[in-house]
N, C-alpha and C positions, 0 to 999 in steps of 0.2 A: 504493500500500500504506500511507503514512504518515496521508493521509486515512483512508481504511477503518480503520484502526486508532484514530483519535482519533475516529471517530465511535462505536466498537464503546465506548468507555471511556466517551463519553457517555453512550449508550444505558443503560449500567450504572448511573450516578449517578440517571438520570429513574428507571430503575426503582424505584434503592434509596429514594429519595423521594418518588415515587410515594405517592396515598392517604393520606399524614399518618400511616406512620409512627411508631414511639416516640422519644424521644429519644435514648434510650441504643442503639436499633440503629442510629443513624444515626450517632451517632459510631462507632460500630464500622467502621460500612460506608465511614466515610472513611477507615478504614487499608488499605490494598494490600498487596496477599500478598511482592509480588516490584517489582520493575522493571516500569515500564508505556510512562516517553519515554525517547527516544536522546538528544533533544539539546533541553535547557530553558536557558534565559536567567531572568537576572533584571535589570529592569529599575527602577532606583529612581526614586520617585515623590515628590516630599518638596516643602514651601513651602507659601505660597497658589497655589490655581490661577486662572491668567491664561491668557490667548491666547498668550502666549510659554511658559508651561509647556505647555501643550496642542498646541501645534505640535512642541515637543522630544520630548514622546511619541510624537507619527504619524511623526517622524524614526525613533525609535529602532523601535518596531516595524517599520519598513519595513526596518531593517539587520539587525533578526530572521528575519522572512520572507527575506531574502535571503541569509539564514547557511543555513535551513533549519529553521527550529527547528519541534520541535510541542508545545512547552507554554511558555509566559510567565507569568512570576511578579511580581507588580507588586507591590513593597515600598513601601508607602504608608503616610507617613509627614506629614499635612498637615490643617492645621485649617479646609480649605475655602477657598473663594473664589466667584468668579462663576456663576452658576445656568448661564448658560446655556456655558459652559466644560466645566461640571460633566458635562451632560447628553449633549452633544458625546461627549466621552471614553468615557461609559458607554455609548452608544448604537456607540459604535465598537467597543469591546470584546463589547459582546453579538453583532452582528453580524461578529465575525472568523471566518472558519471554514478556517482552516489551519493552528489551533495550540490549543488547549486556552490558555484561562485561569484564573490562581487569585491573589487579592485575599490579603496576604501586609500585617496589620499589628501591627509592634510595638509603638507606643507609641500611636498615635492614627489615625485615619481621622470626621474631625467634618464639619458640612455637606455641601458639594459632595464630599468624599471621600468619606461614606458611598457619597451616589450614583454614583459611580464603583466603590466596592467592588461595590454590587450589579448594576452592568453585569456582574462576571465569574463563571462556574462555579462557582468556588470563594472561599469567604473562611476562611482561617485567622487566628487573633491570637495575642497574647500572652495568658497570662490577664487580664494587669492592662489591655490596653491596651482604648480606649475606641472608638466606632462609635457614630453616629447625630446625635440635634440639629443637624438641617435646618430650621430655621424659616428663611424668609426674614425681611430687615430691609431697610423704605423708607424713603424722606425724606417725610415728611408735608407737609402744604401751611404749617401753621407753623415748617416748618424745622427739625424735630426727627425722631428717629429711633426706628419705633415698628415691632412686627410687621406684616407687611403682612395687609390686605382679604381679605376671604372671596373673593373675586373670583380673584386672583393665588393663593390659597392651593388653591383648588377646581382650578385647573390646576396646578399642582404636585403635587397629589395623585393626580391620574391619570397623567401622567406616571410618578411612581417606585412605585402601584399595577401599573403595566404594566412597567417592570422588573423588580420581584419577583416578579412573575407570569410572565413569561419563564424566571427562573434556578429557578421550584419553591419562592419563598419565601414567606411567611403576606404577602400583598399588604396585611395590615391592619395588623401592623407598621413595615412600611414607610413605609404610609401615616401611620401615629402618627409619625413621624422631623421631618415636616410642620406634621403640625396637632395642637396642645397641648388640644383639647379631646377630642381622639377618645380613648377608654376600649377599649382591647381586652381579651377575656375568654379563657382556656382554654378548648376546648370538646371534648367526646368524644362520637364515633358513635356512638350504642346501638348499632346491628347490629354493627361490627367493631370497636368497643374504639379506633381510633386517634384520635388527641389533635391537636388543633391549635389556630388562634388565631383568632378572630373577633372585630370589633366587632358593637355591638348592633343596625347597620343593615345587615350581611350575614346576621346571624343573619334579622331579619324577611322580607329580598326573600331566602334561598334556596327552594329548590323544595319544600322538604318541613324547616321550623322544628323539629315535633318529631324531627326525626333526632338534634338536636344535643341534648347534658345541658351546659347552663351552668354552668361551673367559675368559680374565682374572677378578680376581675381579675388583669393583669401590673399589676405595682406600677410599673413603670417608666413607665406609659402613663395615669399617673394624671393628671387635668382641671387646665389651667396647665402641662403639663410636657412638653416636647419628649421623646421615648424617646431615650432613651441608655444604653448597656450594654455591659460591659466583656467581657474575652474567655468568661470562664465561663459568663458569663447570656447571649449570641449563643448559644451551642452550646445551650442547653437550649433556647432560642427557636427553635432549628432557624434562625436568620440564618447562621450561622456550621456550616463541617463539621469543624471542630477546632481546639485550641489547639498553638501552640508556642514555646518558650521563647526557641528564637535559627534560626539559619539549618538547623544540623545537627539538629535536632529535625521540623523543615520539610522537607530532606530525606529521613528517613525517612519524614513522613507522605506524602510523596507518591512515596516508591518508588523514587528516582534513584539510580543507580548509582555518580554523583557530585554534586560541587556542583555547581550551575548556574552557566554563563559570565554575568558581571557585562557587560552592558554598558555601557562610560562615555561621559560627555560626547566628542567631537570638539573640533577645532580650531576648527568652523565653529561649535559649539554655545558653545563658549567665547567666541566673537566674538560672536554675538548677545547672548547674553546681556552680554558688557559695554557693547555700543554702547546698549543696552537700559536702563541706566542713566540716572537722568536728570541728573548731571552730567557724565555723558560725551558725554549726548544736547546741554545745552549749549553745550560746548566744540565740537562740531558746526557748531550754528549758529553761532558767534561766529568762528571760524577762518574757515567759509565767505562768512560774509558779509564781513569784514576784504578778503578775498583780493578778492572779488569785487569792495569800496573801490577796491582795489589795483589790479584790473584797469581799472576805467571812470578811473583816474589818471592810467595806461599806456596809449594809444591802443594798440589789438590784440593780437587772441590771442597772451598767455604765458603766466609761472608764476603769476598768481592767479585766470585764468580756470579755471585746467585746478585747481588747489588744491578753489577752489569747488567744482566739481562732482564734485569727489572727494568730498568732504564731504557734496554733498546723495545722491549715486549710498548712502552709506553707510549715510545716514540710512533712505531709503526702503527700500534691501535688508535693512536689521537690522530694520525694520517687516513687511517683508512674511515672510520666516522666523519674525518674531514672531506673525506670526498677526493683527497688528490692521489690518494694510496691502491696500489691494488697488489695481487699476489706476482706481477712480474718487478716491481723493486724490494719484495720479500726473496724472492728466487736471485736476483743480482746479490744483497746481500749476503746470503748466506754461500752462496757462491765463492765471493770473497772472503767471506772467511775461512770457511774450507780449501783454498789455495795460498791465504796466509798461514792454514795452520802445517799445510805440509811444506810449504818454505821454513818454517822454523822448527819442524819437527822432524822430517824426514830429509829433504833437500841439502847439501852443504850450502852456505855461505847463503849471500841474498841476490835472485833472480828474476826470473820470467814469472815464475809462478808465484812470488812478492811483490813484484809491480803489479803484476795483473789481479790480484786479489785486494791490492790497498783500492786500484782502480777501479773495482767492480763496487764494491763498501762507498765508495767515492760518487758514484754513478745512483744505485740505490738510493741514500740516503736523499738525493739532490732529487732525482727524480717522485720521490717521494710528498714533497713540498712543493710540486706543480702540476699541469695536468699536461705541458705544453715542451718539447725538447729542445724545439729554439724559439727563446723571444722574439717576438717582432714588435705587439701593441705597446702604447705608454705601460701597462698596467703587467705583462708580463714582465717586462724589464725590472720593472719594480721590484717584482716577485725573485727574481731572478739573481739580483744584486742582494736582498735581504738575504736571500742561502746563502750564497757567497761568504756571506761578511758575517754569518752566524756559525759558519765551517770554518772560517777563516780564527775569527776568535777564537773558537772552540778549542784548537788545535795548537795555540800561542800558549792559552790557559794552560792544556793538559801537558804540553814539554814544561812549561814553569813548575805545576806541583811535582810532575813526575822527578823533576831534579833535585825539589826541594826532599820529597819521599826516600831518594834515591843516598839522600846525605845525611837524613836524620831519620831514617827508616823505626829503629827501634827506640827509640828515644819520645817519638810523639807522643800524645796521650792519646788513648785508644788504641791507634796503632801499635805500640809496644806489647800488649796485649797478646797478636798475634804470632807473637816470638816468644817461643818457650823459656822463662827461665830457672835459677838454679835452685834447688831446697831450700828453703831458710836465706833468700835471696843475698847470699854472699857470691861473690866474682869471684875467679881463679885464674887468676892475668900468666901470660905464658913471656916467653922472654922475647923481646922482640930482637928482630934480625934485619941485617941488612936488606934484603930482600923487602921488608916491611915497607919500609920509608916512612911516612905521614902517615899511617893506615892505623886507625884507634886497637885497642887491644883486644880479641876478642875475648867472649864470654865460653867458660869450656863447664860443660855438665862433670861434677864431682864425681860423681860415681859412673862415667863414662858408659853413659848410656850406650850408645853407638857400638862400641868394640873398636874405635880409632880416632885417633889425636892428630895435633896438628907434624905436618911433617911426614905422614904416612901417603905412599904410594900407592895410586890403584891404577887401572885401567877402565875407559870410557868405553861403555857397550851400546851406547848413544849418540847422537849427535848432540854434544852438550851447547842450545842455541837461547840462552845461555842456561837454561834449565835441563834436565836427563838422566840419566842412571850412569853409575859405573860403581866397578868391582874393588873391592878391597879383602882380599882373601875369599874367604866362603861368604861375605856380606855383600849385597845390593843395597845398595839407598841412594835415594835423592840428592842431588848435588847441581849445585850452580858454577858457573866461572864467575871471574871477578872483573870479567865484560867481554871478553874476547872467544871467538867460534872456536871450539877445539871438537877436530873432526873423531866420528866412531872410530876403536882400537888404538886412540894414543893414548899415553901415559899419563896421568897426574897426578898431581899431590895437593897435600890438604895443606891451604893456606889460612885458613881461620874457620872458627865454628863459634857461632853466633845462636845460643838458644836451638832450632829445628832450623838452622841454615848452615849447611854445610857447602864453604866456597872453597872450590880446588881452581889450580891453576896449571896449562900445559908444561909437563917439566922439558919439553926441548924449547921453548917459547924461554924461559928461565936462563 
């Protein structure tokens, strides 16, 4: 029954639109006698639109349909953003058919909002508020930022020709939103007197030219000048089925018994959007990669393996809720890791399979924070440089702590923690040797856990990069170098033992 009903209210609106109409019966016919939905939502709309704003829409509508609703009101309130975001949105909204739509804007709906207003059934405004100027804007080959090519422009125009042509609006209007040379004209059927809008090249290819008396131009749509028009000039343009001042004005034009339920942000919408951020996006990578320090410092899985991948699991989930993420920058990544981890673990030294896995980590992540491989608009570029310079930081940060880590390892608070120390915390300092130089003295387990001291010889069964195994008589343990690759089957010896860190060093290197 709820469908049948919002199709019967449809039906109503094509008729009343139907033909071209006057103006002023049209605004009449967007008022409602009575009560027409049970249950409307309003959902706000507001910012530049991104992939992360366009994903928090298909959220919310989906908590609409699931509330039950049969009318959505989309309070859009945003100066545009990404075409193809734009077009997403609208093309969703046209195609919804379980709820009645109506484009609801106060102050502003420019660019990509426009296109999005005109995905819905209805657009109401403010009087003052504005609607239109959709020009796109490229990067040129000199580097500068100029309206784009007849090329890009010619497909844009069909595009939101074909949406306004969906919802019963002048498709030549629309199409002036676009492109600042199109001139649309008033025009009236000699046989039945109704009024509409034509440019001069629908006037030529319709079926019968003299049907139409050519009025004067819209002023709005004058040669150089994106159309743009505020709420009073929509309504006589027939864009627009009525003004309203605030929400309660809104609800009477559209008949509700009450106000319509607000839907707000969630918890989870609240997370996205801040991990979404691109210094929180930093602090991300710089925690997780720290940790991850922390963990290749610590022979085996603990608290900075598991830290790590907290951090990247957060990165990629507030990506893919965002809307710029999908499972082929999950498959790059891990990709590169699986190739950095056999450069450092299997591999000598650092190669093909090191670059190519820092590259692939490198590629992932970036890809991850757009939807797009090479910028061209003002707005991708944007996007583009904000990664940059947030991988950029990120990466300055992580060699800073990693050296600070690196120097005062055991010694931090917290961190010291992680390193074993001795019974009844007493030290047992060993003698230092020339070999030593500047190098602090290490800490040696009293009752010599291990079965070997400093000074003792084994053999690397590993590629020690700088972490691995190697042999000390009938013992295997964990062992680091004290920074240098020492290939599987050479020699070492133990140059300090530090808590559960045992540093050997190559004794032909020696």
């Amino acid at each position: 029954m709820m469908l049948l009903r919002i199709w019967i209210v449809r039906l109503g609106l094509v008729l009343a639109m139907a033909g071209g109409i006057d103006r002023s019966s049209a605004a009449a016919e967007a008022k409602p006698a009575g009560p027409r939905y049970e249950r409307a939502v309003l959902i706000r709309f507001e910012g530049v639109i991104t992939p992360l704003l366009e994903q928090f829409l298909y959220r919310k509508l989906d908590d609409a349909e699931q509330d039950g609703a049969d009318l959505v009101i989309l309070e859009i309130d945003s100066p545009g953003g990404l075409v193809e975001s734009s077009f997403n949105i609208a093309h969703r909204l046209r195609d919804l058919d379980w709820a009645a739509t109506v484009a609801y804007v106060p102050r502003e709906a420019l660019s990509g909002a426009a296109i999005v207003a005109l995905g819905c059934e209805q657009i109401i405004m403010d009087p003052d508020a504005v609607l239109g100027d959709a020009g796109p804007i490229l990067l040129g080959e000199d580097f500068l930022f100029r309206h784009a090519p007849e090329k890009v422009r010619s497909d844009l125009a069909r595009k939101i020709r074909d949406l306004a042509e969906g919802r019963r609006r002048p498709p030549a209007l629309a199409e002036a939103m676009v492109d600042r040379e199109l001139v649309v004209y008033e025009v009236t059927d000699r046989q039945t007197g109704a009024t509409t809008f034509m440019s001069e090249h629908e006037l030529r290819s319709s079926r019968d030219p003299d049907q139409w008396e050519k009025g004067p131009p819209v002023l709005e749509s004058r040669e150089g000048n994106f159309l743009e028009v505020n709420g009073r000039r929509a309504v006589e343009l027939t864009l627009a089925e009525g003004t309203a001042n605030n929400r309660q004005e809104l609800q009477q034009q559209l008949g509700l018994a009450q106000m319509p339920r607000v839907i707000k942000p969630t918890g989870v919408d609240t997370a996205v959007y801040i991990l979404n951020w691109p210094w929180i996006t930093a602090l991300l990578f710089v925690v997780g990669l720290v940790a991850l320090y922390i963990e290749m410092s610590t022979p085996g899985i603990g608290l900075g393996g598991l830290v790590s991948l907290l951090c990247f699991a957060l990165f990629f989930w507030s990506r893919f809720l965002g809307g710029t993420a999908e499972l082929l920058e999950i498959v790059l990544f891990l990709t590169g890791v699986a190739f950095l981890a056999v450069e450092i673990f299997v591999l000598p030294g650092f190669g093909v399979a090191g670059i190519m896995g820092l590259m692939l980590m490198l590629a992932g992540v970036l890809m991850a924070g757009q939807t797009f491989l090479i910028p061209e608009t003002r707005r991708e570029w944007e996007i583009f440089g904000t990664s940059v310079l947030v991988l950029s930081c990120s990466a300055v940060a992580f060699v800073a702590v990693a050296a600070l880590l690196s120097r005062h390892f055991g010694s931090l608070p917290m961190l010291n923690r992680l390193v074993l120390q001795p019974a009844g915390g007493d030290s047992v300092p060993r003698v230092r040797t020339a070999a030593d130089g500047d190098k602090p003295l290490p800490v040696l387990a009293p009752d010599n856990s291990y079965g070997v001291d400093v000074g003792d010889w084994g053999l690397a069964i590993s590629p020690l990069r700088p972490s691995g195994k190697a042999r000390f008589g009938d013992r295997y343990l964990d062992v680091l170098t004290d920074g240098d690759f020492v290939e599987r089957g050479r020699q070492v010896r133990i140059v300090e033992i530090q808590g559960s860190r045992i540093v050997v060093r190559d004794v032909e290197e020696e």
